[in-house]
Each structure stands twice: as structure tokens, then as C-alpha cells.
PDB file with one MODEL, atoms N, CA, C and O in Angstrom:
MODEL        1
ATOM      1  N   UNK A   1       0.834  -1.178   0.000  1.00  0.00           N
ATOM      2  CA  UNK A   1       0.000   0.000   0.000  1.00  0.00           C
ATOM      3  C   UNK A   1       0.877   1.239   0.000  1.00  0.00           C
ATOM      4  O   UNK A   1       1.794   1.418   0.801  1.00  0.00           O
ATOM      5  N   UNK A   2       0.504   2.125  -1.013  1.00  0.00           N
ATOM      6  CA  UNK A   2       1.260   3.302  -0.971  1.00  0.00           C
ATOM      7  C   UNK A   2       1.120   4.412   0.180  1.00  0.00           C
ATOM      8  O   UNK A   2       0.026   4.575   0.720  1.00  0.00           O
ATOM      9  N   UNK A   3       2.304   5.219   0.573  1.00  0.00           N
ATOM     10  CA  UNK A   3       1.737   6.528   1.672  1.00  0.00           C
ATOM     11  C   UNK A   3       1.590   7.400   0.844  1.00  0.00           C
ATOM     12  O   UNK A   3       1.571   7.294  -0.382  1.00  0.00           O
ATOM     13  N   UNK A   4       1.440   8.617   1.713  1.00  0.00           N
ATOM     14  CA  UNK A   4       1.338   9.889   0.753  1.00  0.00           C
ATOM     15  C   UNK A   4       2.849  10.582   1.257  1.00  0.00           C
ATOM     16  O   UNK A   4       3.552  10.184   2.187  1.00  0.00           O
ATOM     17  N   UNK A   5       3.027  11.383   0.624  1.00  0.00           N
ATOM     18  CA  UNK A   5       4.289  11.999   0.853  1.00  0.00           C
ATOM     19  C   UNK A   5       4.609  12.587   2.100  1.00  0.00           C
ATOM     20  O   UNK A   5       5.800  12.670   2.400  1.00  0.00           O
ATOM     21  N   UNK A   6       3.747  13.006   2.874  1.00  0.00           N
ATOM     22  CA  UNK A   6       3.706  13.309   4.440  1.00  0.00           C
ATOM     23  C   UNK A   6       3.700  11.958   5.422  1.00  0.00           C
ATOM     24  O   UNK A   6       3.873  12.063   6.637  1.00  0.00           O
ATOM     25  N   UNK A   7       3.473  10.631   4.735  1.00  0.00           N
ATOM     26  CA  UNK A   7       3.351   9.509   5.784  1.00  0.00           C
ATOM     27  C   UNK A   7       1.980   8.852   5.668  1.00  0.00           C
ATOM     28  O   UNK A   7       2.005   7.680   5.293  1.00  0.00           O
ATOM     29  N   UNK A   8       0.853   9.364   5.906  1.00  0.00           N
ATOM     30  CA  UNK A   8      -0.521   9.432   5.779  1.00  0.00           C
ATOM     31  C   UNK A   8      -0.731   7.827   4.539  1.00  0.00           C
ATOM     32  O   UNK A   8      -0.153   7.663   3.465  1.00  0.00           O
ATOM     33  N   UNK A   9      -1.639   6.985   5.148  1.00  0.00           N
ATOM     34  CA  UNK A   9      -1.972   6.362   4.063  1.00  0.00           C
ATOM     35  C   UNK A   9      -3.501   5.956   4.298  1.00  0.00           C
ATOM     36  O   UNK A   9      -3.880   5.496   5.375  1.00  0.00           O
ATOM     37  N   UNK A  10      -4.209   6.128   3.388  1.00  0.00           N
ATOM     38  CA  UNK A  10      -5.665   5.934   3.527  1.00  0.00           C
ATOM     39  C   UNK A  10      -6.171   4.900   2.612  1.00  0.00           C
ATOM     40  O   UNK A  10      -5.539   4.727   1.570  1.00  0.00           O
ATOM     41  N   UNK A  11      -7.161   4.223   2.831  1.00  0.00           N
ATOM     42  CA  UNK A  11      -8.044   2.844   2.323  1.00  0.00           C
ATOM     43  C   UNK A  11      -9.450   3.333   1.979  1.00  0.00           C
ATOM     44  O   UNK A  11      -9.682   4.525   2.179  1.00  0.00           O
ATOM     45  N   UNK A  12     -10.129   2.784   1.632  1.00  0.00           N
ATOM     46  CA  UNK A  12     -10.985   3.019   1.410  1.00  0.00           C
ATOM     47  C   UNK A  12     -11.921   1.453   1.439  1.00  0.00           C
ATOM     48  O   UNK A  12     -11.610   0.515   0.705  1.00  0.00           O
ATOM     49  N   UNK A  13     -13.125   1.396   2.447  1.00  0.00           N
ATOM     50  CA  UNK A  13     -13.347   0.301   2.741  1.00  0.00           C
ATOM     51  C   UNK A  13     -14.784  -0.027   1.634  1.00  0.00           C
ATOM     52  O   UNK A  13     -15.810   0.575   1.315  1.00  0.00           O
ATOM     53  N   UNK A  14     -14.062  -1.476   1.280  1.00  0.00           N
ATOM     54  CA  UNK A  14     -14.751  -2.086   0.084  1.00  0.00           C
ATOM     55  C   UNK A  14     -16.095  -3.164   0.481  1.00  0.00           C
ATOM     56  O   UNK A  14     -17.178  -3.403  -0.054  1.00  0.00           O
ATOM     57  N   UNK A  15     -15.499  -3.577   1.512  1.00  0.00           N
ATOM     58  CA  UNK A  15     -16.578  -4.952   1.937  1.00  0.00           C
ATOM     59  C   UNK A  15     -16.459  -4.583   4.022  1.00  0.00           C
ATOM     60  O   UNK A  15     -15.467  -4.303   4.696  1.00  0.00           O
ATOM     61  N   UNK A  16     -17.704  -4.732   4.377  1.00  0.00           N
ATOM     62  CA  UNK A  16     -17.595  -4.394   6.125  1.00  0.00           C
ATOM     63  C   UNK A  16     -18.533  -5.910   6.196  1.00  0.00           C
ATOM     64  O   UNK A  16     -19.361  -5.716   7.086  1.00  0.00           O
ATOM     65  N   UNK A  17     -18.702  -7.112   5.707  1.00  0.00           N
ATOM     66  CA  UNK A  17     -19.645  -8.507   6.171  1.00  0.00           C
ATOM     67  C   UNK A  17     -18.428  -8.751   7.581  1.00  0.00           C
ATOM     68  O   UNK A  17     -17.214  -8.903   7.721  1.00  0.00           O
ATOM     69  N   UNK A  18     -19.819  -8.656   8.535  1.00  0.00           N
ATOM     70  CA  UNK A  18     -19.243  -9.239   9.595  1.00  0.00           C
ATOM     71  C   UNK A  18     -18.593  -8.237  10.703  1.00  0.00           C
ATOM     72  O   UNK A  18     -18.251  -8.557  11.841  1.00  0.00           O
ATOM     73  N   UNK A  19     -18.491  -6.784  10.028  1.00  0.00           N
ATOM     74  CA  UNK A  19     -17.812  -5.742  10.805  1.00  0.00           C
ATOM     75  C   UNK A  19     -18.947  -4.256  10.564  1.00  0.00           C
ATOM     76  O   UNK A  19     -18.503  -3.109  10.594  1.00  0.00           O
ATOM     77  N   UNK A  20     -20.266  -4.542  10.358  1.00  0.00           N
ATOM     78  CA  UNK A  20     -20.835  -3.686   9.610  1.00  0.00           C
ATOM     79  C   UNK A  20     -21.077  -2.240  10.953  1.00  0.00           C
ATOM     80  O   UNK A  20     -21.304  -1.069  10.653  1.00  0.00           O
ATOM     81  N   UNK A  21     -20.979  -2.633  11.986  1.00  0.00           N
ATOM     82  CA  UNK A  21     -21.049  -1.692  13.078  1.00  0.00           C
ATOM     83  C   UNK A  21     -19.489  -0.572  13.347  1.00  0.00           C
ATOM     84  O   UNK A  21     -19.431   0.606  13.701  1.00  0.00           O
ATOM     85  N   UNK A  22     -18.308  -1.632  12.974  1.00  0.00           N
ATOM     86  CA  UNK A  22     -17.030  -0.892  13.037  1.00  0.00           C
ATOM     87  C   UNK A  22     -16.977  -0.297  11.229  1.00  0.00           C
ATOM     88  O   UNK A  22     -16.221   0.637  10.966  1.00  0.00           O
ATOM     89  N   UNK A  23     -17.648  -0.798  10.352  1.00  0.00           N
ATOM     90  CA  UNK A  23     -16.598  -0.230   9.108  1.00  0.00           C
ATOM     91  C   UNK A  23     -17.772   0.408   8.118  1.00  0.00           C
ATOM     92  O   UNK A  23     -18.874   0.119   8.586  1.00  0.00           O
ATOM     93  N   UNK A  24     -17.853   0.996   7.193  1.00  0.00           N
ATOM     94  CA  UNK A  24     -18.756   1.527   6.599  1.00  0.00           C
ATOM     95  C   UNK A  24     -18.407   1.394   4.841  1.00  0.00           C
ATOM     96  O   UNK A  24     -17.322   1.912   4.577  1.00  0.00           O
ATOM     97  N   UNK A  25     -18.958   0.939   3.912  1.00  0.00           N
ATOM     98  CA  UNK A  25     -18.505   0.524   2.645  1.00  0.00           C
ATOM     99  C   UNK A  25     -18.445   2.009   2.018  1.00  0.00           C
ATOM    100  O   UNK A  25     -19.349   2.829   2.179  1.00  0.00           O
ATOM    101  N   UNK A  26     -17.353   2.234   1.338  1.00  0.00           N
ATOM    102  CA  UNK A  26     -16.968   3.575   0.150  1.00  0.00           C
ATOM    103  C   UNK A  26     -16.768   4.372   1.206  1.00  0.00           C
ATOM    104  O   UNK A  26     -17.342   5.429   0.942  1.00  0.00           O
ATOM    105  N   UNK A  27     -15.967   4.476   2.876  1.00  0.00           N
ATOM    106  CA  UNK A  27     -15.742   5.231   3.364  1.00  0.00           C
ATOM    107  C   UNK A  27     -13.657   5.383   3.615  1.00  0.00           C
ATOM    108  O   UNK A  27     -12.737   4.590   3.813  1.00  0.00           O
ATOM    109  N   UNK A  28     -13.756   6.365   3.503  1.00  0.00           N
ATOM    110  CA  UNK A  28     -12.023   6.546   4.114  1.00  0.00           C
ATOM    111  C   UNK A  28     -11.975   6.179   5.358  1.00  0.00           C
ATOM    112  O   UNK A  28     -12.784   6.501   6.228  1.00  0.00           O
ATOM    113  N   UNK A  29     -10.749   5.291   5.517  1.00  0.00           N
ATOM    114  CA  UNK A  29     -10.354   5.036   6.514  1.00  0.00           C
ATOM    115  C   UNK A  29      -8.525   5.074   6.465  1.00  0.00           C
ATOM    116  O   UNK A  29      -7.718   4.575   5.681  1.00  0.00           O
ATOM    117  N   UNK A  30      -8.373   5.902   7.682  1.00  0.00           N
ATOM    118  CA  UNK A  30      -6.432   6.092   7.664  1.00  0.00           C
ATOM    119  C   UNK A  30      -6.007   4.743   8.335  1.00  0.00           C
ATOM    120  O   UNK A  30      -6.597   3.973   9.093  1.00  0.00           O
ATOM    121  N   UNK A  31      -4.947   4.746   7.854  1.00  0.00           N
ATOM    122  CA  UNK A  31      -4.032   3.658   8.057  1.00  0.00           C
ATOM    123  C   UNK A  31      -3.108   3.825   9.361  1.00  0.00           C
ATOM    124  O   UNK A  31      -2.577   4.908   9.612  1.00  0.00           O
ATOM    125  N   UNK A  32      -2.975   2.908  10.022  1.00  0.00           N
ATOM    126  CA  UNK A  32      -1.408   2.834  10.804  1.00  0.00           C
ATOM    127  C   UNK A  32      -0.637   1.774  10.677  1.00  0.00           C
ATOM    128  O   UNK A  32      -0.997   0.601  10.775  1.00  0.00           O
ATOM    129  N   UNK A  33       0.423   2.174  10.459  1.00  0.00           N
ATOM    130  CA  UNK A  33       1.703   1.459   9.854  1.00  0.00           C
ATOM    131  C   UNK A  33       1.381   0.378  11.189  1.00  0.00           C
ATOM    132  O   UNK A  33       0.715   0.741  12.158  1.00  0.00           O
ATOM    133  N   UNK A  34       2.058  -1.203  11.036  1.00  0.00           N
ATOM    134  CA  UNK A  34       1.997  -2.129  11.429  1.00  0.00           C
ATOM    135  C   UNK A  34       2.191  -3.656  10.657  1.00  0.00           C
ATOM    136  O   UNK A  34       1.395  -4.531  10.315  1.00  0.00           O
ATOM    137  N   UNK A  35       3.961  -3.468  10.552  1.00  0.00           N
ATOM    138  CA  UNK A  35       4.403  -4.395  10.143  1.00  0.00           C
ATOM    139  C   UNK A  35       3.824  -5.782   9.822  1.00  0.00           C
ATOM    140  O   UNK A  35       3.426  -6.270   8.764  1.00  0.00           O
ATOM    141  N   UNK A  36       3.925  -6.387  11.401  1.00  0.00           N
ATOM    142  CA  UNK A  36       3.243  -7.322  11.908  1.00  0.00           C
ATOM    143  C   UNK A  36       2.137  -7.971  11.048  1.00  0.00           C
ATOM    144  O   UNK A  36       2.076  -8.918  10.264  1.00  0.00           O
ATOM    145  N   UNK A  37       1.209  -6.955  11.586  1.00  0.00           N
ATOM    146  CA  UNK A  37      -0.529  -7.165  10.912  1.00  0.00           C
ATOM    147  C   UNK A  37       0.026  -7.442   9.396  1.00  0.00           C
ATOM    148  O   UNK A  37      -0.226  -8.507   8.833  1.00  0.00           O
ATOM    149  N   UNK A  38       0.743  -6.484   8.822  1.00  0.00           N
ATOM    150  CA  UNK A  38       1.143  -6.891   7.325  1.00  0.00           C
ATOM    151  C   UNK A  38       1.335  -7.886   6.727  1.00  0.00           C
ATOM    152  O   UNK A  38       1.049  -8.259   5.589  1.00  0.00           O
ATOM    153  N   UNK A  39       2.107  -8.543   7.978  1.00  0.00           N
ATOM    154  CA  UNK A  39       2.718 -10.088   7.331  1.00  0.00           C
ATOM    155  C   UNK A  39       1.657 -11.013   7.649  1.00  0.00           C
ATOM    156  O   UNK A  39       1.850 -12.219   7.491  1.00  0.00           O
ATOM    157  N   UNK A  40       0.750 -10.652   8.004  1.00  0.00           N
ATOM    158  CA  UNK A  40      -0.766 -11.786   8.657  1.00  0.00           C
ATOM    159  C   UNK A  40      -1.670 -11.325   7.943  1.00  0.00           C
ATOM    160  O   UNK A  40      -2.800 -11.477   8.406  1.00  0.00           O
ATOM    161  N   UNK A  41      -1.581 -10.746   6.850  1.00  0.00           N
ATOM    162  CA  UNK A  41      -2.559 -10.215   5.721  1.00  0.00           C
ATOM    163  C   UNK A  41      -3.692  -9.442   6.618  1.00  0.00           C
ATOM    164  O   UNK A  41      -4.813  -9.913   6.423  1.00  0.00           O
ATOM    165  N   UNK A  42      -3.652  -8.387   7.534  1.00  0.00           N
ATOM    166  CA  UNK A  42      -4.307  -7.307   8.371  1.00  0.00           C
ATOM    167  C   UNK A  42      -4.239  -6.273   8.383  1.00  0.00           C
ATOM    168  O   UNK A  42      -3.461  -6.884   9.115  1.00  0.00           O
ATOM    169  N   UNK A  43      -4.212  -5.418   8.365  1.00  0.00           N
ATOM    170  CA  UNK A  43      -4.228  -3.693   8.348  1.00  0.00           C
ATOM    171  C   UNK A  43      -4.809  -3.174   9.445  1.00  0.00           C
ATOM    172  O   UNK A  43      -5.844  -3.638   9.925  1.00  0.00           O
ATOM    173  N   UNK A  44      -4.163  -2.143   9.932  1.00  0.00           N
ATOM    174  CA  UNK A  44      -4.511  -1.205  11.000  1.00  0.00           C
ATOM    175  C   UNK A  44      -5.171  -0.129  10.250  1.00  0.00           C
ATOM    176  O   UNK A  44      -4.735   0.449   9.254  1.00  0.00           O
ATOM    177  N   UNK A  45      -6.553   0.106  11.012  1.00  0.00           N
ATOM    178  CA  UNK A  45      -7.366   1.456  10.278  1.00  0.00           C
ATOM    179  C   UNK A  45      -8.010   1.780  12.113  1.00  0.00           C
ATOM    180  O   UNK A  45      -8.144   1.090  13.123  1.00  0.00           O
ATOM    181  N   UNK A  46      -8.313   3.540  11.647  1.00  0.00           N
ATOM    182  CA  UNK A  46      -8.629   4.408  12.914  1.00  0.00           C
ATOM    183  C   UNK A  46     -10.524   4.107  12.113  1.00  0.00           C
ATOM    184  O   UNK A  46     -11.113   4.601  11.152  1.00  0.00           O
ATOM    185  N   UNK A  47     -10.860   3.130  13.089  1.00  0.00           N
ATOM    186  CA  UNK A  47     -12.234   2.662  12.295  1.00  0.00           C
ATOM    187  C   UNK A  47     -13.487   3.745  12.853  1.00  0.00           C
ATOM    188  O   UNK A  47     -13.239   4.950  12.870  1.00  0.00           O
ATOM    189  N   UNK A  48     -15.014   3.168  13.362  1.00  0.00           N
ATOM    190  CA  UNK A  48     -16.005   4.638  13.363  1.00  0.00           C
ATOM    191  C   UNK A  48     -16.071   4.489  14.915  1.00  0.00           C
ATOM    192  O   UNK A  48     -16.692   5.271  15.635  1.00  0.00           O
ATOM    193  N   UNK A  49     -15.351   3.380  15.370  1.00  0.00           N
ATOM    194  CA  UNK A  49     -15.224   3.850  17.312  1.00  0.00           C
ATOM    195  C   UNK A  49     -14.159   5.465  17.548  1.00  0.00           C
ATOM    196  O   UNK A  49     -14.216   6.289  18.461  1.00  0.00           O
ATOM    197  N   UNK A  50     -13.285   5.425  16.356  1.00  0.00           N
ATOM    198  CA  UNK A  50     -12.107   6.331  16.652  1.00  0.00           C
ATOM    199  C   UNK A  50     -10.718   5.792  17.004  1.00  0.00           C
ATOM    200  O   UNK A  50      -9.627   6.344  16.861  1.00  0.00           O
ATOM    201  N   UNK A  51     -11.155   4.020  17.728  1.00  0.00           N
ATOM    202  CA  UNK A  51      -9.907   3.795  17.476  1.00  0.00           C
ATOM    203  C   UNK A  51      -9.569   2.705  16.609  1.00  0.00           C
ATOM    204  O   UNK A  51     -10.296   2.098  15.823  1.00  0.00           O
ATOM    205  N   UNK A  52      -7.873   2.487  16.977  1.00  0.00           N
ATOM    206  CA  UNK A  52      -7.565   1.696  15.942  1.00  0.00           C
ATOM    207  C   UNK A  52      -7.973   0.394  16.091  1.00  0.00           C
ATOM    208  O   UNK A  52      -8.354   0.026  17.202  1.00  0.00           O
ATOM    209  N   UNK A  53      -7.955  -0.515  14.980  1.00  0.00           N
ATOM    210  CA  UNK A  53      -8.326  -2.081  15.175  1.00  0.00           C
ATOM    211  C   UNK A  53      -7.616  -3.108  13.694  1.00  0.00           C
ATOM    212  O   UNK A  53      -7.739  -2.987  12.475  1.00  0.00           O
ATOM    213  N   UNK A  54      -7.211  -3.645  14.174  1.00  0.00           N
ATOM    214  CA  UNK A  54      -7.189  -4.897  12.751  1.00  0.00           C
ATOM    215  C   UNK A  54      -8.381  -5.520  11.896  1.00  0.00           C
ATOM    216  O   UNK A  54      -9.333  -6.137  12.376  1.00  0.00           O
ATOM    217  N   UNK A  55      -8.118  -5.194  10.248  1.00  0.00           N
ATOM    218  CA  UNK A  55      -8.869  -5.360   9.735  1.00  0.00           C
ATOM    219  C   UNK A  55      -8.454  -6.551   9.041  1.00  0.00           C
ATOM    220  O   UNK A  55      -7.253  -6.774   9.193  1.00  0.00           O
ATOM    221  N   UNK A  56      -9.170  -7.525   8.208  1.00  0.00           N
ATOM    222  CA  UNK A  56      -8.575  -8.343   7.023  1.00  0.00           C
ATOM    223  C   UNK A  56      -8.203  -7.651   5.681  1.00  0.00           C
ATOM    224  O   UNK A  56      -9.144  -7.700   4.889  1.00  0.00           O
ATOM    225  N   UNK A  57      -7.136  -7.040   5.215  1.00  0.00           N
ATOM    226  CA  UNK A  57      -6.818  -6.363   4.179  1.00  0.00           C
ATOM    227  C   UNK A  57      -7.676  -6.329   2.844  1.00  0.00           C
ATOM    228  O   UNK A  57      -7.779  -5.413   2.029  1.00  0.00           O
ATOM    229  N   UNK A  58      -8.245  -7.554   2.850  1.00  0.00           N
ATOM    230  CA  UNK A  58      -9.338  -7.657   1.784  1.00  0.00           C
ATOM    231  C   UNK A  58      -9.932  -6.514   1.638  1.00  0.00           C
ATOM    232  O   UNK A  58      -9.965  -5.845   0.606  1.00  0.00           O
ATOM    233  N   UNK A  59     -10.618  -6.156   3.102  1.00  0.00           N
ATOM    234  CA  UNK A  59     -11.894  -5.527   2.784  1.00  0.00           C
ATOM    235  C   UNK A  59     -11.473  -3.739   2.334  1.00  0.00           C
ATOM    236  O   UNK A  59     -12.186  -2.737   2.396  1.00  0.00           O
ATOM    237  N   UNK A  60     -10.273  -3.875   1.962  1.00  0.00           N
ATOM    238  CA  UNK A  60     -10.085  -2.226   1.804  1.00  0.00           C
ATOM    239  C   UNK A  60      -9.344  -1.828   0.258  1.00  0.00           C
ATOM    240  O   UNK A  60      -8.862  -2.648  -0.524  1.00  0.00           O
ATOM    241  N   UNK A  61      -9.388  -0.822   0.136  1.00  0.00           N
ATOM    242  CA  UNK A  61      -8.368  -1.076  -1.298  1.00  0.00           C
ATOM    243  C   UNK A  61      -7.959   0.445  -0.895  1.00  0.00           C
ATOM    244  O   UNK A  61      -8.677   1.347  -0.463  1.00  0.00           O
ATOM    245  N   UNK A  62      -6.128   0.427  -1.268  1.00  0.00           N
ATOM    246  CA  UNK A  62      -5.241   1.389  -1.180  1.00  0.00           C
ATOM    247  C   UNK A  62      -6.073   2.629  -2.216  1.00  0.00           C
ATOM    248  O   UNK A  62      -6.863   2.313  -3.106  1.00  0.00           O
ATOM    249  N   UNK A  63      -5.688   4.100  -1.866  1.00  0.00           N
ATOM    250  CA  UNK A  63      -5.951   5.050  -2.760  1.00  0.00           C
ATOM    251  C   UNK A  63      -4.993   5.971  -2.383  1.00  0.00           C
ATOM    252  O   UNK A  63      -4.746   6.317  -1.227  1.00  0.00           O
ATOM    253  N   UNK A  64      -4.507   6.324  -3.310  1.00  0.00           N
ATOM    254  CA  UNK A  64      -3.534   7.877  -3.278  1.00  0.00           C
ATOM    255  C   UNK A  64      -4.370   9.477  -3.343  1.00  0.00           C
ATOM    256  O   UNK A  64      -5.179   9.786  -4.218  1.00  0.00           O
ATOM    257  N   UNK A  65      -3.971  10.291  -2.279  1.00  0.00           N
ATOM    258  CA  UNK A  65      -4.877  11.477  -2.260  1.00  0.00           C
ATOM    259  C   UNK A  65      -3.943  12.452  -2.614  1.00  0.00           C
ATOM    260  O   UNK A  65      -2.802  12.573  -2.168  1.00  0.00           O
ATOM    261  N   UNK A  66      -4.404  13.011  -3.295  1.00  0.00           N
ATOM    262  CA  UNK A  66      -3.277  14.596  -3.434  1.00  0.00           C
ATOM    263  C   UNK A  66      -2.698  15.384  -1.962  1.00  0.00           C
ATOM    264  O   UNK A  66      -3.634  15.520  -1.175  1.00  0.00           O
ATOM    265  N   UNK A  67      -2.007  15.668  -1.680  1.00  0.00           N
ATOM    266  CA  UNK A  67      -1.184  15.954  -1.021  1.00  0.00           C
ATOM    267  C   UNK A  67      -2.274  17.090  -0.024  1.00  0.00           C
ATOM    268  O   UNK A  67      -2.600  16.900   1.147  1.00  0.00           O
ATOM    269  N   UNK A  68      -2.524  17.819  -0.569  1.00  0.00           N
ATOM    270  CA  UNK A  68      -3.846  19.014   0.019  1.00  0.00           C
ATOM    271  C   UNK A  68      -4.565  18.385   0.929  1.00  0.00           C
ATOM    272  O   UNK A  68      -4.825  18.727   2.083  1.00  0.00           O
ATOM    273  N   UNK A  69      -4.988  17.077   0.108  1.00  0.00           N
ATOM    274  CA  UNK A  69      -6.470  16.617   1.234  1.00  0.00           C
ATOM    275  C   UNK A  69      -5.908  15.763   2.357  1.00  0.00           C
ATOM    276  O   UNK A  69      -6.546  15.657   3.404  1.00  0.00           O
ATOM    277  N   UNK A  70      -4.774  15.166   2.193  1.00  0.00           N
ATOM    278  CA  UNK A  70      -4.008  14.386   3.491  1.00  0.00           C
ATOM    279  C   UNK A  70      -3.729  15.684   4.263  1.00  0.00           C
ATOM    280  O   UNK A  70      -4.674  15.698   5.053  1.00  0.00           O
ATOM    281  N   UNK A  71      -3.214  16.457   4.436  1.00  0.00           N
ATOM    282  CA  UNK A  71      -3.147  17.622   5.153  1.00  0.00           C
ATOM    283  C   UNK A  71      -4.257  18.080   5.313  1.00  0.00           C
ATOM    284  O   UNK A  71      -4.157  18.874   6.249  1.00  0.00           O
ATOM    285  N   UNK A  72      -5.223  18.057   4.974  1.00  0.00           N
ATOM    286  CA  UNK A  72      -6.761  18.738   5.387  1.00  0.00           C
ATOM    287  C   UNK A  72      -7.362  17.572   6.350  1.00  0.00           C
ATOM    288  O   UNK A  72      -7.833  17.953   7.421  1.00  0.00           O
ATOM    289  N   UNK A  73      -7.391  15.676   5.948  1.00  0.00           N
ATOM    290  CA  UNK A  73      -7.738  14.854   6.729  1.00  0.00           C
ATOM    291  C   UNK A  73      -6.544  15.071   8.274  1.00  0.00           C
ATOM    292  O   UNK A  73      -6.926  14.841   9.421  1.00  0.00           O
ATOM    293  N   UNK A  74      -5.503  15.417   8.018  1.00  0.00           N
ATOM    294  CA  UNK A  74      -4.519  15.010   9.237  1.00  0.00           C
ATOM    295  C   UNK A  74      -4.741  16.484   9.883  1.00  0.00           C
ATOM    296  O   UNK A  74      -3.976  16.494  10.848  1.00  0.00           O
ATOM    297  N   UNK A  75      -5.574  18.032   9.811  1.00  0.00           N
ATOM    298  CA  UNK A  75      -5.824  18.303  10.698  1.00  0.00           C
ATOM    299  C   UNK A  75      -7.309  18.298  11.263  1.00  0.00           C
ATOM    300  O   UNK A  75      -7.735  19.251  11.916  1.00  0.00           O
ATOM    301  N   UNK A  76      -7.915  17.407  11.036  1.00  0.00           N
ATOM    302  CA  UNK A  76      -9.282  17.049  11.117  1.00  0.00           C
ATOM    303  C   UNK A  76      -9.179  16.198  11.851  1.00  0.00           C
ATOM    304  O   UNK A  76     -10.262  15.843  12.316  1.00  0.00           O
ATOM    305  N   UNK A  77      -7.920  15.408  12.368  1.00  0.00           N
ATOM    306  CA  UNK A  77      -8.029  14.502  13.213  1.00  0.00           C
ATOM    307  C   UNK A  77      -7.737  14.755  14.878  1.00  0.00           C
ATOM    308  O   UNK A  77      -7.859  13.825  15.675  1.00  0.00           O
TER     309      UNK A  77
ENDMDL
END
């Protein structure tokens, strides 16, 4: 999965079966780096509790944002 040039990497969640209370389909979700989870096919996302949790990588697909809107999401957080 690519970052953005500040660090920032965002998903965008494709499938929530089974997580439909934590994840929301066609919504952004930021990433946190986490090796680990990587190598166990998982991803760290700041889900709709606020915090972070392990996801199955499936359900998300990488997107690149122009540089503007990662700086507009990272002071929104």
C-alpha cells in the first residue's frame, strides 16, 4: 500500500460482512503502519469507534490522495 508523501496512508473500505457496526462501505479510513498485521494479511485502520483495530486487508483497497487533502484529513483529526 502506498503513503502519501507526508506519511498518511488511507483505504478506502470495500466490503464491512461481519464488521458492519465498526466499518462503513466507500468510506475513508487512515491507516497505521503495522508491520506485523502486514505479514498476517491485516491492516490497522482508525475505524467509526475512533480507534484503531485490525482489519482483514481484503476488505479495503489502497488510494492515493493529493497531497492538500491528506493535510486537510490530518488536521481534522
Amino acid at each position: 500500500m502506498k503513503r502519501s508523501r507526508n506519511g498518511t496512508q488511507y483505504v478506502v473500505c470495500v466490503a464491512n460482512g461481519g464488521y458492519r457496526v465498526s466499518l462503513v462501505v466507500r468510506r475513508l479510513y487512515r491507516v497505521i503502519r503495522d508491520k506485523e498485521a502486514d505479514q498476517r494479511g491485516l491492516v490497522r485502520v482508525v475505524d467509526e469507534s475512533g480507534e484503531d483495530y485490525l482489519y482483514p486487508k481484503k476488505r479495503f483497497a489502497a488510494i492515493d490522495l493529493p497531497s492538500t487533502l491528506t493535510k486537510k484529513f490530518a488536521a481534522a483529526t
